[in-house]
N, C-alpha and C positions, 0 to 999 in steps of 0.2 A: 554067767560064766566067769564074768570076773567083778568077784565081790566085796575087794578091796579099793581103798584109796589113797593115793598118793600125794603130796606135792614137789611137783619140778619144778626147779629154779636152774632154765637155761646159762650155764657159762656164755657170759657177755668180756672179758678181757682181765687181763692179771696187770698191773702198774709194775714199776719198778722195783717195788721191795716188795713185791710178790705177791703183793694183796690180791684176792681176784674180786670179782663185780659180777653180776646174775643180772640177770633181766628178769622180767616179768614173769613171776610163778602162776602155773598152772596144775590147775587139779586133773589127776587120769587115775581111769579107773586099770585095776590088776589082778591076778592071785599072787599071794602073798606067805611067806613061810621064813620064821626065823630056824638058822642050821646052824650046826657046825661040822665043816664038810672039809676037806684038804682036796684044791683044785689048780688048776694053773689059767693063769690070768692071760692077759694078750700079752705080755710081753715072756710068754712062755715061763714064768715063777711060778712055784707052786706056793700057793698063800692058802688061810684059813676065812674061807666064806663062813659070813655069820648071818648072814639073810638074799633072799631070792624073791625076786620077784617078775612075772609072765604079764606081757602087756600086749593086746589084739594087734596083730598084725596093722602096718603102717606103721605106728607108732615109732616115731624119733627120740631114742636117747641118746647123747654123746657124754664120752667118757668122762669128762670136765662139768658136768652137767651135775647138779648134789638136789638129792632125793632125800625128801624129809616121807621115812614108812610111816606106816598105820598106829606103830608106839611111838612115835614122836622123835626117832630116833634116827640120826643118818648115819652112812659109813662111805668110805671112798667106794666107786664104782671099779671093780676088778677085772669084768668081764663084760662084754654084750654078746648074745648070740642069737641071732636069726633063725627061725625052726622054720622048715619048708617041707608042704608035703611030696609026696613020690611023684611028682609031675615039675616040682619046681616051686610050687605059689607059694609065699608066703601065708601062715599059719599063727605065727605068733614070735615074740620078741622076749628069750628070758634076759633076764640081767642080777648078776651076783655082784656079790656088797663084802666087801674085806677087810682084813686090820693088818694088811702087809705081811712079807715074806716072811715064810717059817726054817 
């Protein structure tokens, strides 16, 4: 069901000139799909997703958090959204991937 793969590299702290620092990367499995879609992100902008990825329910991503996809490729994290089915349960975890406000 989910036949792609990831690597997360947890946000561990940003320094003074901004640098940030990642913790220990982990591999997780997803579905996976490069787009180019006009969406609005959490901070209510609408920006240009250029990839998506669905990860099984539980699954922790935070926004700070930089996702190396399946082409080797990362982008800022735009969005996360929780998918629940008609009762409540969680079902799955999409997360879009951007190049800032359009």
């Amino acid at each position: 069901m989910f036949p792609s793969t990831v690597t997360r590299y947890p946000y561990a702290s940003k320094d003074a000139h901004h640098k940030v620092t990642y913790g220990t990367s982990a591999s997780l499995t997803c579905k996976y799909a490069k787009l180019s879609k006009v969406i609005t992100d959490s901070n209510n902008k609408e920006v240009l997703a250029v990839a998506w990825t669905q990860f099984p329910a539980g699954t922790v991503i935070n926004p700070d958090d930089k996702i190396v996809l399946p082409d080797s490729t990362y982008s800022k994290i735009v969005l996360i959204h929780a998918i629940h089915d008609h009762v409540g349960r969680d079902v799955c975890v999409d997360v879009y991937y951007g190049e800032g406000s359009i």
